[in-house]
C-alpha positions as CSV (number, residue, x, y, z in Angstrom):
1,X,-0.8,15.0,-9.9
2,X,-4.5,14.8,-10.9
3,X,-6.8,11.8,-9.8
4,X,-9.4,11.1,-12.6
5,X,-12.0,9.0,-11.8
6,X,-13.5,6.5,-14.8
7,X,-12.5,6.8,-18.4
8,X,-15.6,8.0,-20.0
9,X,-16.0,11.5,-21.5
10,X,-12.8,12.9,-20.6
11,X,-11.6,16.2,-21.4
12,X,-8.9,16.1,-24.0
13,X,-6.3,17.7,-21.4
14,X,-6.4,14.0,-19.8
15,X,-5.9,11.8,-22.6
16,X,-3.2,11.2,-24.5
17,X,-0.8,9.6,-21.9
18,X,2.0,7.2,-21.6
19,X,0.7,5.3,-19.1
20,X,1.8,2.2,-17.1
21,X,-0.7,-0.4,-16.5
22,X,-1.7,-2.2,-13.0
23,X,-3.1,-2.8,-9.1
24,X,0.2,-1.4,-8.1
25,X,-0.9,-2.2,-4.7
26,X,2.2,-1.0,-2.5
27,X,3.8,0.9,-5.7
28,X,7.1,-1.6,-4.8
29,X,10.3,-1.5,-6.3
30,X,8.9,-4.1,-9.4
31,X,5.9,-1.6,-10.0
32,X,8.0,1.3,-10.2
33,X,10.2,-0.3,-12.5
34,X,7.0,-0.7,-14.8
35,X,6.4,3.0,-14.1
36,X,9.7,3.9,-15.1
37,X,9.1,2.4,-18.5
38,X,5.7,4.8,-19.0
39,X,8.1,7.8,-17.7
40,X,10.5,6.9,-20.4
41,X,7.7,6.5,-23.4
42,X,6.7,9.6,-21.6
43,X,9.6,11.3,-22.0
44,X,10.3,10.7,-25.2
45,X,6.8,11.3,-27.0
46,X,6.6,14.6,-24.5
47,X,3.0,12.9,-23.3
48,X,2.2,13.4,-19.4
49,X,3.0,10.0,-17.6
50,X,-0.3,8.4,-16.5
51,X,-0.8,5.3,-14.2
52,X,-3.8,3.2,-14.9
53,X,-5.3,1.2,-11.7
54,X,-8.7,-0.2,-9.9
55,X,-10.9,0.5,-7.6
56,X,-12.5,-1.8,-5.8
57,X,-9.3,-4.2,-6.1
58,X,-10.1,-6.8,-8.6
59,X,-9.0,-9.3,-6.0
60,X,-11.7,-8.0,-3.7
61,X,-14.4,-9.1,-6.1
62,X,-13.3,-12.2,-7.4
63,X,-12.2,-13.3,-3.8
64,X,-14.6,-11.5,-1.4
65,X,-14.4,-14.0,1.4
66,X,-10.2,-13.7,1.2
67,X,-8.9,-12.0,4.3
68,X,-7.6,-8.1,4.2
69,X,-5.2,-8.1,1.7
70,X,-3.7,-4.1,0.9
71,X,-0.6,-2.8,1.7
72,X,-1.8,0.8,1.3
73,X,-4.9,2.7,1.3
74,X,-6.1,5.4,-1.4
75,X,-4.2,8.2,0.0
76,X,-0.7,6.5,1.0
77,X,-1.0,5.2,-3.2
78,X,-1.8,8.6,-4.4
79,X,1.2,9.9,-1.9
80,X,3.6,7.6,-3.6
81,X,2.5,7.8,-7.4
82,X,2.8,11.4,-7.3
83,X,6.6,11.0,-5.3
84,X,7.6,8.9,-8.6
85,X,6.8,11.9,-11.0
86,X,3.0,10.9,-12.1
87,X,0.5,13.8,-13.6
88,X,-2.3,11.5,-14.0
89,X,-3.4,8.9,-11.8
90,X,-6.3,7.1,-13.6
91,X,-8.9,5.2,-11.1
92,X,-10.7,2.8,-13.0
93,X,-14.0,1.4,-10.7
94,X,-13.7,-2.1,-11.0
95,X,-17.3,-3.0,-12.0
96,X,-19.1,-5.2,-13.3
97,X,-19.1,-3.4,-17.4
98,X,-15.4,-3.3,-16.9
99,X,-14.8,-6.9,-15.0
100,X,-16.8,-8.7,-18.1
101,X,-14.7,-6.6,-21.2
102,X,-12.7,-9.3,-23.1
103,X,-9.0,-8.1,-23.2
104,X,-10.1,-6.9,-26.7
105,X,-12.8,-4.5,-25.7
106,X,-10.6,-3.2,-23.1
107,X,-7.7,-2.1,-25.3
108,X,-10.6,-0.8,-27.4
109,X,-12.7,0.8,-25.1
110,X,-10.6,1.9,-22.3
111,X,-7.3,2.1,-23.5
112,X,-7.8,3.2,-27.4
113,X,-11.4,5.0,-27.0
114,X,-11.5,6.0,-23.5
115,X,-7.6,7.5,-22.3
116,X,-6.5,7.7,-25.7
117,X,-2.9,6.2,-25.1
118,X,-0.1,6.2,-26.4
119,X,2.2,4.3,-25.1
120,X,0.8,1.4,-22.5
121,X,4.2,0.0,-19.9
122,X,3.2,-3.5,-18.5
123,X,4.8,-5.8,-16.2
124,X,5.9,-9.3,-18.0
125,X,3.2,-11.0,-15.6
126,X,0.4,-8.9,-16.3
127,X,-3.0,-10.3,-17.3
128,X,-5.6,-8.1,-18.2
129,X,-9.9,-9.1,-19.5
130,X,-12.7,-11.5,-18.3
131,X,-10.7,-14.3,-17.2
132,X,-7.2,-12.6,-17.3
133,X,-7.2,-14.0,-20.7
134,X,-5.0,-10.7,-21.8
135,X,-1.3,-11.0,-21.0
136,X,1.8,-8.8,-22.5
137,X,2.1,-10.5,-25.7
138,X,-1.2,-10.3,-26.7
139,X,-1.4,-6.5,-25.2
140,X,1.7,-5.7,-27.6
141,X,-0.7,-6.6,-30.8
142,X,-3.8,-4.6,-29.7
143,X,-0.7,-1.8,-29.5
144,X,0.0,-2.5,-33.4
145,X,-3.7,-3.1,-34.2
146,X,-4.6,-0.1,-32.4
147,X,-1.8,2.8,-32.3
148,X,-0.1,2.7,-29.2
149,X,3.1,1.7,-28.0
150,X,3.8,-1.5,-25.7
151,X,6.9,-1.8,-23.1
152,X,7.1,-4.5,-20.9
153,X,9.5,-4.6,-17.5
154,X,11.2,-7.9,-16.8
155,X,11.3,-9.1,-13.6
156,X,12.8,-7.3,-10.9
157,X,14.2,-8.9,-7.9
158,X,17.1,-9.7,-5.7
159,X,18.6,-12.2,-6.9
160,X,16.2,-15.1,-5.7
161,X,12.8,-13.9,-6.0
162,X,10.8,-11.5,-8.0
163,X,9.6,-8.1,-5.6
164,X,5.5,-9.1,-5.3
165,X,3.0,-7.9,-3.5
166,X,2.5,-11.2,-2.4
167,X,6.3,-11.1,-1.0
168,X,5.8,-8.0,1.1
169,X,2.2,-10.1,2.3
170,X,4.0,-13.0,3.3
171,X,7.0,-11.0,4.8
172,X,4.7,-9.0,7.4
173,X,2.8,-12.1,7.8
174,X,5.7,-14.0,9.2
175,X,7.0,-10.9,11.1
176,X,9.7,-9.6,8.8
177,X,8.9,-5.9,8.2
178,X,12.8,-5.1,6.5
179,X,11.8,-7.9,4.4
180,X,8.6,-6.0,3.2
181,X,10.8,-2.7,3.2
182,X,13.5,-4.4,1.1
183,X,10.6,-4.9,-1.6
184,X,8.7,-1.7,-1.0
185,X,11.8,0.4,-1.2
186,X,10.4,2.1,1.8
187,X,9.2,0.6,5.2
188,X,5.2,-0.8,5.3
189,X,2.8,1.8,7.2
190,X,-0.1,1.9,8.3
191,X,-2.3,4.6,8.3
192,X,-5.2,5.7,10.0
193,X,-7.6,8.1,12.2
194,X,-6.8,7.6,16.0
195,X,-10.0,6.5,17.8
196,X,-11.5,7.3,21.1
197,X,-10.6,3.9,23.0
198,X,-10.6,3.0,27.0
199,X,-7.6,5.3,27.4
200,X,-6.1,2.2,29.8
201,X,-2.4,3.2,28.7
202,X,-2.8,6.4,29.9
203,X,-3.6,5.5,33.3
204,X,-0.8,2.9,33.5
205,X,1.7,5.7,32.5
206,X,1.9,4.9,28.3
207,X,-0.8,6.8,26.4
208,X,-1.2,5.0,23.3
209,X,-2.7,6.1,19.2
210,X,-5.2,3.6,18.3
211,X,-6.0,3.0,14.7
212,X,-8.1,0.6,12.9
213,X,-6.8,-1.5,10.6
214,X,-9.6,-1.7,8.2
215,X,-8.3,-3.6,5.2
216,X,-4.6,-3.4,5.8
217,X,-3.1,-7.2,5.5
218,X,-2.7,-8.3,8.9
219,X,0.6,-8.3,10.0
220,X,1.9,-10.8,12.2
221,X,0.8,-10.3,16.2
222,X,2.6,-8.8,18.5
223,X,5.4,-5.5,19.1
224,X,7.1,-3.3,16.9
225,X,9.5,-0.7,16.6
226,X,7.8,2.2,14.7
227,X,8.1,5.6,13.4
228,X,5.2,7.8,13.3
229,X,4.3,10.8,11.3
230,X,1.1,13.2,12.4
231,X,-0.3,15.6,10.1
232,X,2.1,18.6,10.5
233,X,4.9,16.8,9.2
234,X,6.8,15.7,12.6
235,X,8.4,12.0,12.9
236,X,8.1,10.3,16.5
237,X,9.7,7.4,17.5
238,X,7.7,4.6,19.6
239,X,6.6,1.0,19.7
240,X,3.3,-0.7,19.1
241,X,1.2,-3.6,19.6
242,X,-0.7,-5.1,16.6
243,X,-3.3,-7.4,17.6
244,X,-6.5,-7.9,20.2
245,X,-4.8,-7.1,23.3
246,X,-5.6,-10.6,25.1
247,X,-4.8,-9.6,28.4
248,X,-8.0,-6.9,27.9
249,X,-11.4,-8.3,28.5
250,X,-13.5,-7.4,25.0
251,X,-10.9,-6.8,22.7
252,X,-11.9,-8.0,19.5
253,X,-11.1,-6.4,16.2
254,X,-7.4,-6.1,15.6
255,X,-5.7,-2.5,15.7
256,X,-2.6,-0.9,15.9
257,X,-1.6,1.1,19.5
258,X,1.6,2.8,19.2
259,X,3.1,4.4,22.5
260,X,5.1,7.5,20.5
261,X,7.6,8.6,23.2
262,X,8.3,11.4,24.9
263,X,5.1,13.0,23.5
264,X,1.8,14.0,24.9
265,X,-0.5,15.9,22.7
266,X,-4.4,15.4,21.9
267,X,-4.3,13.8,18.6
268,X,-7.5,12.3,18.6
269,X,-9.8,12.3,15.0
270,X,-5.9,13.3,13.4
271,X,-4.7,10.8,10.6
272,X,-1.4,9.3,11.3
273,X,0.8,7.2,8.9
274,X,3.3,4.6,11.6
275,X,6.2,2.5,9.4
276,X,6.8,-0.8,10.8
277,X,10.7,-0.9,11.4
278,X,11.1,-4.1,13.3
279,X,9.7,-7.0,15.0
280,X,10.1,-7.5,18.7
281,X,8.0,-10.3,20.0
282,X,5.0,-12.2,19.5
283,X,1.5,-10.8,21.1
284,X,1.4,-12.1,24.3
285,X,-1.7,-12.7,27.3
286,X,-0.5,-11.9,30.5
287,X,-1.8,-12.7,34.3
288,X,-2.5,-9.4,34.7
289,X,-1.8,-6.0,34.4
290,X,2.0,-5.3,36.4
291,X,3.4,-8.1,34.2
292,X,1.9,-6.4,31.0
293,X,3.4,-3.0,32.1
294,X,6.7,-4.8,32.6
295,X,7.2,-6.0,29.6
296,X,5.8,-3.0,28.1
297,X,8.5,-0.9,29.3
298,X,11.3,-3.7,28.5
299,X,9.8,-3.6,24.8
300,X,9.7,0.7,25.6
301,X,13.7,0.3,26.1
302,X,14.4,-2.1,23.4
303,X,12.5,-0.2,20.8
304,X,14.7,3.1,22.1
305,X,17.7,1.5,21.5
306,X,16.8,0.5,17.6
307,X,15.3,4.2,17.1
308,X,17.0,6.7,19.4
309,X,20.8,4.5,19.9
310,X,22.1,8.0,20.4
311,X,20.1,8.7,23.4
């Protein structure tokens, strides 16, 4: 898959697409039904299959005080466009000349002028232009005006609710990380470099990975069950803490710690990716550190028994 950057000036070998239109922040099961549509158009006109997204988020600069919001970073996106069959992932920046086109002038510009399209494969909720003025009936006339074909996905759901981004939001907000798998089609992860920190686990006998978590959404507080994958390819099972560590004097920022078991390599400055499985209590402050260890290891076992039953 190749990442290209803007839509100006483009050689001709990256134009021409059937392309599916969106944030696709989390690429869920309701965005890869839109991307199925643009592999089908694909398909049949023998174009490459393109995805068209943003970069900042537009919700970062229409809401810049709103808290962390993304379900995945650059990389993880790139990861799963590419898994879905993509050859062109097209990274619009998200700047001001582009956040003040009219939906007009970006059919035109971008769309027509810019990627030279040929099919365009929008969700029915889509809105597009200053002031999201553009939605997918108004997107299917620019297609006639213009040249290029128009498919919209319906909703896609299970039976009571459309899959959202906001869904899988709300689900790790309230602790529910099958819910947020059920609409990613894969469990949430984070992913991150593992800091330097006060190595306290260590000494206490449970060496943990810290990561940042930047501008993930902030899942609920508190211990999960987790599988983690390091760089060479390897899966370890383990449980983590998301929050600020309460019982620690000058914890501040939240971050995730995941204790992977039976493990006990330097993997400092290495980028790990850690899928939330499941929830197994709320972030707690304890009276010190035995009880903390305690219920550390009874969260240790309990998180064993999800991962590893067989052991």
């Amino acid at each position: 898959m190749r990442i290209v950057n803007g839509w100006k000036g483009l050689a001709e070998s990256d134009r021409g697409a059937a392309v599916a239109l969106g944030n696709f922040d989390g690429v869920h099961r309701g965005h890869q039904s839109v991307i199925a549509l643009a592999a089908k158009a694909a398909g049949v006109m023998k174009a490459p299959l393109g995805v068209i997204s943003f970069e900042p988020h537009p919700r970062r600069i229409f809401q810049p005080n709103a808290p962390s919001f993304r379900l995945m970073n650059a990389e993880q996106q790139a990861r799963a466009l590419a898994g879905l069959g993509v050859d062109i992932f097209y990274v619009l920046p998200f700047n001001p000349e582009l956040a003040q086109m009219t939906d007009h002038e970006f059919a035109v510009q971008v769309l027509q002028e810019g990627l030279g399209v040929r099919n365009v494969a929008v969700g029915f909720d889509i809105s597009f232009g200053k002031d999201r003025t553009g939605s997918p009936e108004i997107m299917a006339r620019y297609g006639q005006e213009l040249g290029f074909g128009v498919s919209v996905a319906q909703a896609v759901g299970d039976g009571t609710s459309k899959f959202s981004s906001t869904g899988v939001r709300e689900a790790l907000r309230d602790g529910r990380p099958e819910a947020a798998a059920a609409i990613l089609g894969r469990p949430f992860a984070l992913e991150g470099m593992v800091e330097h920190g006060r190595q306290l686990g260590r000494t206490l006998g449970f060496p943990t990975a810290n990561v940042a978590l930047r501008d993930y959404v902030l899942p609920r507080f508190g211990v999960y069950a987790t599988r983690t994958r390091l760089p060479d390819g390897r899966e370890i099972a383990g449980v983590a803490n998301i929050g600020v560590n309460p019982t620690i004097d000058g914890e501040i920022a939240p971050r995730l710690e995941v204790w992977l078991f039976d493990f006990d390599e330097d993997i400092y400055d290495q980028v790990i990716e850690t899928d939330l499985v499941a929830f197994l209590r709320d972030e707690a402050k304890f009276d010190g550190l035995d009880p903390m260890v305690a219920q550390i290891r009874t969260d240790a076992a309990q998180a064993r028994a999800l991962l590893l039953p067989e052991i």
